[in-house]
C-alpha positions, 0 to 999 in steps of 0.5 A: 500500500502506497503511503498517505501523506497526512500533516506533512507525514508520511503514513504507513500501517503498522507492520504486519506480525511476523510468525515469532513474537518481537518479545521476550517469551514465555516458556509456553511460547517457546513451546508452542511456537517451536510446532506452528513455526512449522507451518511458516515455511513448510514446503521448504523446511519439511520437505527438505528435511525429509529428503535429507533424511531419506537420501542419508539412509538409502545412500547409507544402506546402499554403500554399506550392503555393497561394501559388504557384500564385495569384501565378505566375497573377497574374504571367502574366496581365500581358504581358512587355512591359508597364510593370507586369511588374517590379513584378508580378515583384517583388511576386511574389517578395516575397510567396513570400519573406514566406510562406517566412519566416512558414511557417519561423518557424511550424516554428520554434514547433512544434520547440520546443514538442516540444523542451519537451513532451519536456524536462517528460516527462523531468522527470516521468520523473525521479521515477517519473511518467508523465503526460499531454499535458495536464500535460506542456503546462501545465508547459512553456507558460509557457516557450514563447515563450522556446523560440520566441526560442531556436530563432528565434537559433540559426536567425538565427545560422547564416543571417546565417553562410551569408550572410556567408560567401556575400557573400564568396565572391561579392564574391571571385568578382565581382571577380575575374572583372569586374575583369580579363579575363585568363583567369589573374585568373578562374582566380585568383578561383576559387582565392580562391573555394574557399580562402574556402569551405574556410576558412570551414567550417574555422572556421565549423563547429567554432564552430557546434558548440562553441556548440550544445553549450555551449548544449544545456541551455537548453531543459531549463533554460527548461521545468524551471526556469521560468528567464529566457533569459538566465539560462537561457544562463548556466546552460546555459553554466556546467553544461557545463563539465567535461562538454563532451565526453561531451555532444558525443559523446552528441549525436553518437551520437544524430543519427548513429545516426538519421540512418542509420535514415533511410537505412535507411528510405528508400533501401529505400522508394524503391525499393520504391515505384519498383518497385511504382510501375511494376507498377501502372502502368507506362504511367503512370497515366490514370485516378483509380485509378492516379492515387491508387496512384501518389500512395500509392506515392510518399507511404509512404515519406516517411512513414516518414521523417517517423516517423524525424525524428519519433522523431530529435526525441524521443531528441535531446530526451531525450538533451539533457534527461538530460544537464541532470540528469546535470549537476546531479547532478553539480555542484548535488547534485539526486539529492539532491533528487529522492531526497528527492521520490521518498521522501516522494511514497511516503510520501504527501506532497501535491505541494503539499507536496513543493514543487519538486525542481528548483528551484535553490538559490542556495547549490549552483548553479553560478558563475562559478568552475570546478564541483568534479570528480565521478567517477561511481560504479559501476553497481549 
């Protein structure tokens, strides 16, 4: 709508409300936002990350099977007895073990690049625009390889854990059982094993989540504000503080919420497919037909999981990426910020003009010291 020149002023309406509240929210917002703000760009955000997922798990099971099949042949060929049969078996565990890591590491690249395509659709999102892949890729690729390194740690991180932790309870067990024969050292050992065990996720498990929450930031931090990594854990460190729980809680909620649509998802399909499964061919199947009907029925339902992992993706993205801008609200003052963008875009504004609303203003950004409370005003 063109201006209306009203006093010697130009009139313009009031912007229109985006998809995200331009003030500090409540923990039920950020709830609840994290599910609608789906439906703020769903072809995108939803079919992407269906592709992705699909895409990582048949390229996944595909390359794996082929290596497998390749090397298990190779290792038949060559007789138990002979001289090159370890190595034969060595290299072939080698070689799956190395396709593994490389295929892991590939599933690793896609996760964070959905984690960044939904953390700049929420920054669009923030200031009233729906965009497409194309821009919502050009604003987060420069961020890509410091998303891949982040997901790579926090995925070393937990595998150097487990197999620390799996070296103990083993060295515990060995040296129980082989440094005595006495049935009363065994049973010794054993108890040592599980005291280790329980101590271990005693310890390891609230550590593993205080870390990923205080941590949860970083990928809204790398893609929005185009920052270093280890700015962008500083960062993501510092603007938690003060609202560690409500993100726990939020992030929580989240993947128990969508770990049960899972369930509900495929327990009910399993056993549908099961049953239509035995229908169809209850014999088994003996021709092409019932080969591929057989197949069908037992690929539907994990489709339907992969829709839900897919859609889990997103709202977790979602709910990590509000939780960044709830916190800068609160402690940096960028309602102010987007408020001020949103007007002057109204206005007519060129965006090389508006400039960059997230940016950090070194005079608001957080420090070391401990951020100034903010309550959260009422819901109008």
């Amino acid at each position: 709508m063109e201006g209306v020149r009203v006093s010697g002023q130009i009139w313009t309406p009031a912007p229109k409300r985006g998809a995200i509240p331009l003030h500090p929210m409540t923990f039920g917002m950020l709830l609840g936002k994290s599910f609608a703000a789906l439906r703020h760009n769903p072809k995108v955000l939803f079919g992407f990350a269906v592709t992705v997922q699909l895409v990582v798990v048949m390229v996944t099971a595909s390359v794996m099977t082929l290596i497998l099949l390749v090397s298990m042949t190779r290792l038949e060929s060559v007789p138990v007895t002979s001289p090159d049969y370890p190595a034969v078996a060595a290299g072939t565990l080698a070689l799956n073990l190395i396709v593994g890591v490389a295929l892991g590491l590939a599933s690793v690249a896609f996760t964070a690049v959905v984690q960044g395509v939904v953390a700049a659709d929420v920054s669009f999102a923030a200031v009233g625009r729906t965009v497409g892949l194309r821009a919502l890729w050009n604003r987060m690729k420069s961020a890509f390889w410091r998303l891949w390194v982040f997901a790579l740690l926090q995925g070393l991180v937990v595998v150097a854990a487990i197999l620390l932790a799996a070296g103990i309870i083993f060295g515990l067990a060995a040296g129980g059982v082989l440094g005595s024969g006495s049935t009363a050292a065994a049973v010794a050992a054993v108890g040592a094993v599980f005291l280790v065990l329980f101590g271990v996720i005693v310890v390891l498990t609230p550590l593993v989540i205080w870390l990923s929450t205080k941590l949860l930031l970083v990928p809204s931090i790398l893609v929005i504000e185009h920052a270093t990594l280890r700015t962008a854990l500083v960062r993501s460190w510092r603007l938690t503080r003060g609202r560690f729980w409500p993100a726990l809680g939020v992030m929580f909620l989240i993947g128990a919420i969508m770990g049960l649509a899972a369930q509900v998802v495929s327990v009910p399909g399993t056993i549908i497919s099961m049953l239509l499964t035995g229908t169809f061919a209850p014999t088994g199947a003996t021709d092409a037909v019932g080969l591929i009907t057989v197949m069908a029925l037992s690929i539907l339902p994990q489709i339907l999981v992969f829709a839900v992992q897919a859609i889990t993706l997103v709202v977790q993205g979602t709910g990590a990426a509000l939780i960044y801008l709830d916190c800068r609200m609160r402690y940096e003052g960028l309602d102010q910020a987007l408020l001020s963008f949103t007007e002057r875009s109204a206005l007519g504004v060129s965006d090389d003009d508006l400039g960059d609303p997230y940016r950090v203003d070194p005079e608001r950004a957080v420090s070391s010291a401990p951020p100034p409370r903010v309550t959260t005003p009422p819901v109008p």
